[in-house]
C-alpha positions in Angstrom: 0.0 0.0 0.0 1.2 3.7 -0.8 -0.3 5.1 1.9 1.0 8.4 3.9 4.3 8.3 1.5 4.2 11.8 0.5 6.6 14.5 1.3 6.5 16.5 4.6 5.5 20.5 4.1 8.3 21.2 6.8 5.9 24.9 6.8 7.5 25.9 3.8 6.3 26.9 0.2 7.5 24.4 -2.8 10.2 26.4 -3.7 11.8 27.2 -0.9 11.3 23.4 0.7 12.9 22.1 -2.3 15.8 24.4 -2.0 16.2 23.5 1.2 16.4 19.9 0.4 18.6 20.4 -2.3 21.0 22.7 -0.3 21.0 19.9 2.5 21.8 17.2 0.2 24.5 19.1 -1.1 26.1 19.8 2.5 25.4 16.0 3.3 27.3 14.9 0.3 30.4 17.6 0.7 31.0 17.3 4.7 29.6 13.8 5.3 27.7 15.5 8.0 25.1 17.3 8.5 23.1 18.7 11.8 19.7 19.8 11.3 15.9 19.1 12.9 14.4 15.4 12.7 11.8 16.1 10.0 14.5 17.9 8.3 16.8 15.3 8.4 14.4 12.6 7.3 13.5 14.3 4.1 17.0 15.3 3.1 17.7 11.4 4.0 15.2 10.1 1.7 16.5 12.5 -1.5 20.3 11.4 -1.2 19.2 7.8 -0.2 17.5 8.0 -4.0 20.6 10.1 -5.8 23.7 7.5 -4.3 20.9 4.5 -5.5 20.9 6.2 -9.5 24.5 7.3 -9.0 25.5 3.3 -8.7 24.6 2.6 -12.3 27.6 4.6 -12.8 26.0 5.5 -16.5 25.4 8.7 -18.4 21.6 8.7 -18.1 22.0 8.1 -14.4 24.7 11.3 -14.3 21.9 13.7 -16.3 19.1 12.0 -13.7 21.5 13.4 -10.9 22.1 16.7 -12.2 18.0 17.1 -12.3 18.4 17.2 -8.7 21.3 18.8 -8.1 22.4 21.3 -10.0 26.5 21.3 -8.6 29.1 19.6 -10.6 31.6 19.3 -7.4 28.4 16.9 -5.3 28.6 15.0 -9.2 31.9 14.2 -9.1 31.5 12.8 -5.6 28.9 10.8 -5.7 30.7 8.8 -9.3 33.8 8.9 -7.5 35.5 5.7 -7.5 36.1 5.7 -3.4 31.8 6.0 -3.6 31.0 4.1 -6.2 32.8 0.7 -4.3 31.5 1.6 -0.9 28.2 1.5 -2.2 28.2 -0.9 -4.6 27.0 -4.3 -2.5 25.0 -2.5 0.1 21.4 -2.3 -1.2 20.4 1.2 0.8 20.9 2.5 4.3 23.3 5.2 3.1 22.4 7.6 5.8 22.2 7.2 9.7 20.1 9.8 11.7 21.3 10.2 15.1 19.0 12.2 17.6 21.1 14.8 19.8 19.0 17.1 21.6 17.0 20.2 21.6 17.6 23.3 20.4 18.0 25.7 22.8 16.2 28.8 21.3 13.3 26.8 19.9 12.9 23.4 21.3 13.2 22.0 18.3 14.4 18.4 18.2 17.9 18.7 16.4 19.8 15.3 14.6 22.9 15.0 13.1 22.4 13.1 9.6 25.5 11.1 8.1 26.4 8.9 5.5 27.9 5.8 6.7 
């Protein structure tokens, strides 16, 4: 069943939430790390989960269905790196770990660090 399997609003227009889960997908990608709110976290988990899963076919259509999604040649080059490529290449998904550390001071928001394993 398909259920509930649509994307959370996170309170933000289109635009802007998909900017934001581009931009976080991007830091994920370049620092390994990333700290940011549980909802936050789970959505920017699911898009990079998809992206290293087409980046594995290693192919030209699969670079082009990247590139839809991010728009940043230096995040291309590392996810069809070689160093990726093989550390990703027998795991079947589970890219990302999401690691609950706390709450934010000013807000109370529940903050998690999200990294690739």
């Amino acid at each position: 069943m398909r259920h509930r399997k649509g994307n959370a609003k996170l309170g933000l227009p289109t635009d802007q939430r998909l900017a934001l889960i581009r931009n976080g997908a991007r830091s994920l990608l370049i620092h390994k790390q990333v700290q940011t709110t549980d909802r936050r976290a789970h959505e920017i988990s699911k898009y990079v989960e998809k992206m290293i899963t087409v980046a594995k076919a290693n192919t030209v259509f699969s670079r082009r269905e990247v590139l839809k999604f991010v728009s940043d040649k230096e995040v291309l080059k590392i996810l069809f790196s070689p160093e990726m490529l093989e550390k990703y290449s027998s795991i079947k998904g589970g890219y990302t770990r999401i690691i609950k550390s706390g709450i934010r001071r000013g807000d109370a928001a529940s903050v998690s660090v999200l990294e690739l394993i």
